[in-house]
LUMVEXMAR-725234 format. One record per atom (N, C-alpha, C, O): residue number from 1; residue in three letters; chain; atom name; x, z, y. Coordinates in steps of 0.02 Angstrom, whole numbers, plus 50000, padded with zeros to 5 digits. Atoms other than C-alpha are relative to their C-alpha. Layout:
REM LUMVEXMAR-725234
k:r:c:a:xx:zz:yy
NUM:ALA:A:CA:X:Z:Y .
...
***
This chain:
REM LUMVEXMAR-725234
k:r:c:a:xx:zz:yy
1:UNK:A:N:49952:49953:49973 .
1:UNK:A:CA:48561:49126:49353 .
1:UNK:A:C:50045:49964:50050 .
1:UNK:A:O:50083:49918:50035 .
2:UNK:A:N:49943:50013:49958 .
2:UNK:A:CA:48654:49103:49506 .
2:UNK:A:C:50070:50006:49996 .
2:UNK:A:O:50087:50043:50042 .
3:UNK:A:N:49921:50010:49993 .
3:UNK:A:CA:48843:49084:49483 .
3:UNK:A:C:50034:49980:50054 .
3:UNK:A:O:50095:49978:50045 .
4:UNK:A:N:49966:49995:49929 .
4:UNK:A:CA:48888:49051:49671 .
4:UNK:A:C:50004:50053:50044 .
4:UNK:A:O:49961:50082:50076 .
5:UNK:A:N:49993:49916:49968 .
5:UNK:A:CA:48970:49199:49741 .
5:UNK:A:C:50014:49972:50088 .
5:UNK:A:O:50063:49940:50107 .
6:UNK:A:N:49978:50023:49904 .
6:UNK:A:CA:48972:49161:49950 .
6:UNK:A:C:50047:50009:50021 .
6:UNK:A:O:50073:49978:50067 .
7:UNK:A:N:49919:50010:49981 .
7:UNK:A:CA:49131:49224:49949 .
7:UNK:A:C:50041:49973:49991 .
7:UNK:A:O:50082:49971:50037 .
8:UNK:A:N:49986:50054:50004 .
8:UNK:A:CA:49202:49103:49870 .
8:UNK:A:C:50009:49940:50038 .
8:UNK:A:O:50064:49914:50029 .
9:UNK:A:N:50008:50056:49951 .
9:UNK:A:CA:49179:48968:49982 .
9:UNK:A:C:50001:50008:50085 .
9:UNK:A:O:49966:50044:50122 .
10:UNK:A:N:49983:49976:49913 .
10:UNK:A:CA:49248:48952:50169 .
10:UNK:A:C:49924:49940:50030 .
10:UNK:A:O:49877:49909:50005 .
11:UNK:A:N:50065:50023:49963 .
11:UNK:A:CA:49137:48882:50303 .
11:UNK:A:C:49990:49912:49991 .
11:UNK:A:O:49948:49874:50014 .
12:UNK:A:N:50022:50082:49991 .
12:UNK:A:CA:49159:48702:50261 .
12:UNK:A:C:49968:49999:49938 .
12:UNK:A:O:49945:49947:49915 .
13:UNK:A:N:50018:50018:50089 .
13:UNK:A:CA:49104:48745:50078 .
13:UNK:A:C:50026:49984:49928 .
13:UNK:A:O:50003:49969:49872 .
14:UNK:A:N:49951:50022:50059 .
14:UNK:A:CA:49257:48720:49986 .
14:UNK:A:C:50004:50089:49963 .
14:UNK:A:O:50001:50147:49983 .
15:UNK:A:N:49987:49934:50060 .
15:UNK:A:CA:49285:48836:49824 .
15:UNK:A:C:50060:50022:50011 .
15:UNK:A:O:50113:49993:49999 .
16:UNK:A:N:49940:49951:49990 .
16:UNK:A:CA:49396:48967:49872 .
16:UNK:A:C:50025:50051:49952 .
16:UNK:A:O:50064:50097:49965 .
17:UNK:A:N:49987:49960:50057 .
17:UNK:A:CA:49405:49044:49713 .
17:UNK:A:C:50085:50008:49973 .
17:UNK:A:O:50118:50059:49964 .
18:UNK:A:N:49950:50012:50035 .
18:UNK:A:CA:49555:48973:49643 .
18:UNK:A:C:50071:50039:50058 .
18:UNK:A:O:50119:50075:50044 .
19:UNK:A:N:49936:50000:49966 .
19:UNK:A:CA:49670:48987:49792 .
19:UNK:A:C:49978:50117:50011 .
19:UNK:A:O:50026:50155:50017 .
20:UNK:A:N:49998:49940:49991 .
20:UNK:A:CA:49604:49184:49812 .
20:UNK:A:C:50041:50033:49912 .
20:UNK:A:O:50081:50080:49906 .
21:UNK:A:N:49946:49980:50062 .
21:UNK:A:CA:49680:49207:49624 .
21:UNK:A:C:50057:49987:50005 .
21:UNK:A:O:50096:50029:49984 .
22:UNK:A:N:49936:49982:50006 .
22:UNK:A:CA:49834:49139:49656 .
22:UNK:A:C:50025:50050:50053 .
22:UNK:A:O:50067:50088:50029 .
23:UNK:A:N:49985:49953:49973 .
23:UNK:A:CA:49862:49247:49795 .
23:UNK:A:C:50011:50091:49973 .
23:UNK:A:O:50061:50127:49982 .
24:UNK:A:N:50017:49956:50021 .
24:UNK:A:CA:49773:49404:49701 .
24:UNK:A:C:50058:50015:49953 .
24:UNK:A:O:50076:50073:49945 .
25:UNK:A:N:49959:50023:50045 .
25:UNK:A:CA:49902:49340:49576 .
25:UNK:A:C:50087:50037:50009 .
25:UNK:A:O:50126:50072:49977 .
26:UNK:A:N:49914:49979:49967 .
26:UNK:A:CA:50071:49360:49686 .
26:UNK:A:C:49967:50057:50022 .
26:UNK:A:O:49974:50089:49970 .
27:UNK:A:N:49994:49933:49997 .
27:UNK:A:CA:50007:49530:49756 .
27:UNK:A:C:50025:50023:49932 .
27:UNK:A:O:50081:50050:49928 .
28:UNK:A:N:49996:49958:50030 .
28:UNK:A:CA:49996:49586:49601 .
28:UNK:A:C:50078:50001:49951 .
28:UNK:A:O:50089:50054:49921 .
29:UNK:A:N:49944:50022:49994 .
29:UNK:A:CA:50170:49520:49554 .
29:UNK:A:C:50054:50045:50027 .
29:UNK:A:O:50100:50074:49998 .
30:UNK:A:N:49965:49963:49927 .
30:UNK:A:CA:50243:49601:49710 .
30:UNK:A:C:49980:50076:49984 .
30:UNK:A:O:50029:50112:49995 .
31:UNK:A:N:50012:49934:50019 .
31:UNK:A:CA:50162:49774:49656 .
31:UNK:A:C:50008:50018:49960 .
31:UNK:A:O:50001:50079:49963 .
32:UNK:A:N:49990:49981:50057 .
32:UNK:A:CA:50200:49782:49482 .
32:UNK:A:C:50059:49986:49980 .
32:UNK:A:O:50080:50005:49925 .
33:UNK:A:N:49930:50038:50034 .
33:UNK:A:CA:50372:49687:49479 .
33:UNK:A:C:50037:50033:49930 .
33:UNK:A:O:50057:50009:49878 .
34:UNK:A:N:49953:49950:50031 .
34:UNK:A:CA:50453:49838:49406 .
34:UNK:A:C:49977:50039:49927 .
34:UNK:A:O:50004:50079:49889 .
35:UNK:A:N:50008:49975:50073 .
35:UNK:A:CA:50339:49859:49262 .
35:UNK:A:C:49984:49947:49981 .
35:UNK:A:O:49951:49951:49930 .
36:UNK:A:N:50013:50042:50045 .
36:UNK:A:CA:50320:49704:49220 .
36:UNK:A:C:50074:49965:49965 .
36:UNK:A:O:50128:49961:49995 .
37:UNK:A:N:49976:50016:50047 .
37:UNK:A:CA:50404:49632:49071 .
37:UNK:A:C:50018:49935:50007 .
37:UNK:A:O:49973:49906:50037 .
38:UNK:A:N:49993:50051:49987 .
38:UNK:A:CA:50491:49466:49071 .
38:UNK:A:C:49946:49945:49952 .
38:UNK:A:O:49965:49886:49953 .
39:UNK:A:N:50031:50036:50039 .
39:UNK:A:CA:50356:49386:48953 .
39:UNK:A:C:49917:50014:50060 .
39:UNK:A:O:49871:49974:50051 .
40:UNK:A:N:50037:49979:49969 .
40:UNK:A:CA:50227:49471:49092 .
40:UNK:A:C:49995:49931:50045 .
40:UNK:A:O:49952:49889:50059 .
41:UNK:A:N:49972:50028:49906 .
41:UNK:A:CA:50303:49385:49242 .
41:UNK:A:C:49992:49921:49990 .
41:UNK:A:O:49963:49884:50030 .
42:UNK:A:N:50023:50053:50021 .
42:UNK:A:CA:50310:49227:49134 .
42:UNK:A:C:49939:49974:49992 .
42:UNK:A:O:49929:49913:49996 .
43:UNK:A:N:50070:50021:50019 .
43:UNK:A:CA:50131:49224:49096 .
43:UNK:A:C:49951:50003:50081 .
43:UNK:A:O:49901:49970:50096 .
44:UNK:A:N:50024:50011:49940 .
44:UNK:A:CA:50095:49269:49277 .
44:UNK:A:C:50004:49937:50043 .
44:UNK:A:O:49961:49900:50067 .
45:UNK:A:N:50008:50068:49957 .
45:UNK:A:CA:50167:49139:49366 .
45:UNK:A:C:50001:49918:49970 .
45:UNK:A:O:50017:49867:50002 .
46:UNK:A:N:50046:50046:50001 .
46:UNK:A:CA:50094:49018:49239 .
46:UNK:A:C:49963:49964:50006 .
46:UNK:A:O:49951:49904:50013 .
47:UNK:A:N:50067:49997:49965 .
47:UNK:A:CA:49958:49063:49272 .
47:UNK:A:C:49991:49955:50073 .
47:UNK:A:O:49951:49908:50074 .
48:UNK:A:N:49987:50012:49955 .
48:UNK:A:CA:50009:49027:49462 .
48:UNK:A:C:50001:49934:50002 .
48:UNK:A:O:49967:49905:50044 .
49:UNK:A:N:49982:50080:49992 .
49:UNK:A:CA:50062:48851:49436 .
49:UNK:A:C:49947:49964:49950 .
49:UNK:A:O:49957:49904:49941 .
50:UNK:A:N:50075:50020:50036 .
50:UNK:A:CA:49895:48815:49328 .
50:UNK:A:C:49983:49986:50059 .
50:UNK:A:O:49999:49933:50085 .
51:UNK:A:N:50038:49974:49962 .
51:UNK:A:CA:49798:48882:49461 .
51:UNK:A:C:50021:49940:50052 .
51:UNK:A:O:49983:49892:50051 .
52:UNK:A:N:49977:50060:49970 .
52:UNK:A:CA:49896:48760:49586 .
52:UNK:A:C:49988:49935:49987 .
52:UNK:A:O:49966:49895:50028 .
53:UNK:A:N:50020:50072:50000 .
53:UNK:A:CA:49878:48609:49508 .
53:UNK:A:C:49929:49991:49986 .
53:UNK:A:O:49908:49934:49979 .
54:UNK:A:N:50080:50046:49996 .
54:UNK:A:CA:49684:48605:49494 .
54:UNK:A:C:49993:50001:50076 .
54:UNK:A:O:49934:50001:50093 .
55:UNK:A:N:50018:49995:49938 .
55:UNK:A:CA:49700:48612:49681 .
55:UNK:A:C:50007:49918:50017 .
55:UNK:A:O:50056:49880:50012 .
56:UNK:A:N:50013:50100:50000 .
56:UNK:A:CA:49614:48418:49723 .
56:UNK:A:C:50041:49975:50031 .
56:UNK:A:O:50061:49917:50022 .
57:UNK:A:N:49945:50040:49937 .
57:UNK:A:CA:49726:48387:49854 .
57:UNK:A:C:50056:50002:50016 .
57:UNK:A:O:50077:50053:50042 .
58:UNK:A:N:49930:50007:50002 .
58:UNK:A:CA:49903:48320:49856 .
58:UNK:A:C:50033:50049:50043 .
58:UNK:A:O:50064:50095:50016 .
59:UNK:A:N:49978:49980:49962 .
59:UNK:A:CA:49955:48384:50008 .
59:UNK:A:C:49977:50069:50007 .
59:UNK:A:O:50029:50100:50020 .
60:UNK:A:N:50008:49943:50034 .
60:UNK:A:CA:49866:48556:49979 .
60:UNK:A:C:50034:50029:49954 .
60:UNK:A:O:50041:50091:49953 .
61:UNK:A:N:49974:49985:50060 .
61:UNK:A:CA:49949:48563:49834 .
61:UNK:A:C:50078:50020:50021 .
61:UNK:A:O:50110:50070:50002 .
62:UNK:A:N:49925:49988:49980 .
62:UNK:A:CA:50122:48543:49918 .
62:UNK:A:C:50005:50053:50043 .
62:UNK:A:O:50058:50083:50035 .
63:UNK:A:N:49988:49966:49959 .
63:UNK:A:CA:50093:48659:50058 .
63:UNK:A:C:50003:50079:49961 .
63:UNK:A:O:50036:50127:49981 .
64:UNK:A:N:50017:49935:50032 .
64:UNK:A:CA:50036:48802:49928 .
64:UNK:A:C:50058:50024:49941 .
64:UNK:A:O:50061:50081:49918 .
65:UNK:A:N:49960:50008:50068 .
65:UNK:A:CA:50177:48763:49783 .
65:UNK:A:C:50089:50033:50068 .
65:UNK:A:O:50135:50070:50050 .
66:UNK:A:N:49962:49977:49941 .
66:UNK:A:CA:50297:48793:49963 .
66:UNK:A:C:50009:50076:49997 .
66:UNK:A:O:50058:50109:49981 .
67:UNK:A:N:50022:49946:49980 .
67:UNK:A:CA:50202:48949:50005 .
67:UNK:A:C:50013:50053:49937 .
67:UNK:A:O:50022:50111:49954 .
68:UNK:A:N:49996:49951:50036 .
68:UNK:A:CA:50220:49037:49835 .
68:UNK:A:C:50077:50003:49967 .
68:UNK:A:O:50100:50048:49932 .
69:UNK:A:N:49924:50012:50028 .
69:UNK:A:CA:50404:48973:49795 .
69:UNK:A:C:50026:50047:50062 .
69:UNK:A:O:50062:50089:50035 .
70:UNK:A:N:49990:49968:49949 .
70:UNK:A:CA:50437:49063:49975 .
70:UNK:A:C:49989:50095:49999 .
70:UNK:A:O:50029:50135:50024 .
71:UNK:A:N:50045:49942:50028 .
71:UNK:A:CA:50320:49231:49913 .
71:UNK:A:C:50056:50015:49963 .
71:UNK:A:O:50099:50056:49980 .
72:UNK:A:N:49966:49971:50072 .
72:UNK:A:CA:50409:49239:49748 .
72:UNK:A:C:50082:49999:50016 .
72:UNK:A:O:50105:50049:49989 .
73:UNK:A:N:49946:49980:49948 .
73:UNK:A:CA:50572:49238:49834 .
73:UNK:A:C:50021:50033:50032 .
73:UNK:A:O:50082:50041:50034 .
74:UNK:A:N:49997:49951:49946 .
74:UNK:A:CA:50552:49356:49961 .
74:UNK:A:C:49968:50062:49931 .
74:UNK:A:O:49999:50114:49932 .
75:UNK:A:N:50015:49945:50027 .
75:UNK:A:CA:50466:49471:49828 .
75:UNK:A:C:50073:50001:49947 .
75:UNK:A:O:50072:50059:49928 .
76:UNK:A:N:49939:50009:50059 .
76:UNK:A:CA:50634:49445:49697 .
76:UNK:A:C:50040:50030:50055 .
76:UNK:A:O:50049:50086:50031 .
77:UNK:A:N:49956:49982:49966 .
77:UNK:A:CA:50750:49493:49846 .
77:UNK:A:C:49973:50070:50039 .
77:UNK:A:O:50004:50079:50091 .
78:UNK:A:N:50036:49943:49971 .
78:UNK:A:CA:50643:49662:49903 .
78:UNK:A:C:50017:50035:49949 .
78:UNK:A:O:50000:50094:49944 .
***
């Protein structure tokens, strides 16, 4: 059985899985704020900062830990 979905992976071949969940992640964050529960929101952006650190690369890592501290910010003040 094949388990490589093509979408997953950009044109150089790197697994794009992870970074499309945390994104999928903060939408869904940003669309549900108001029903989610503070034990919700906790387990979400767990999740989020899991998801971040299996990302291989330092500097990846910093630009994306930026990008969702920026997100989750702008969605808290909306």
């Amino acid at each position: 059985m094949n388990l490589k979905q093509e979408n997953w992976y950009d044109a150089d071949g790197r697994n794009m899985a992870g970074y499309e969940q945390i994104q999928a992640r903060l939408i869904f964050i940003e669309n549900e704020l108001d029903n989610l529960d503070e034990i919700d929101r906790a387990y979400e952006v767990g999740m989020i900062k899991m998801l971040v650190e299996l990302i291989p690369n330092e500097a990846s890592r910093l630009i994306w830990r930026k990008k969702i501290k920026d997100k989750l910010e702008s969605i808290v003040k909306s």
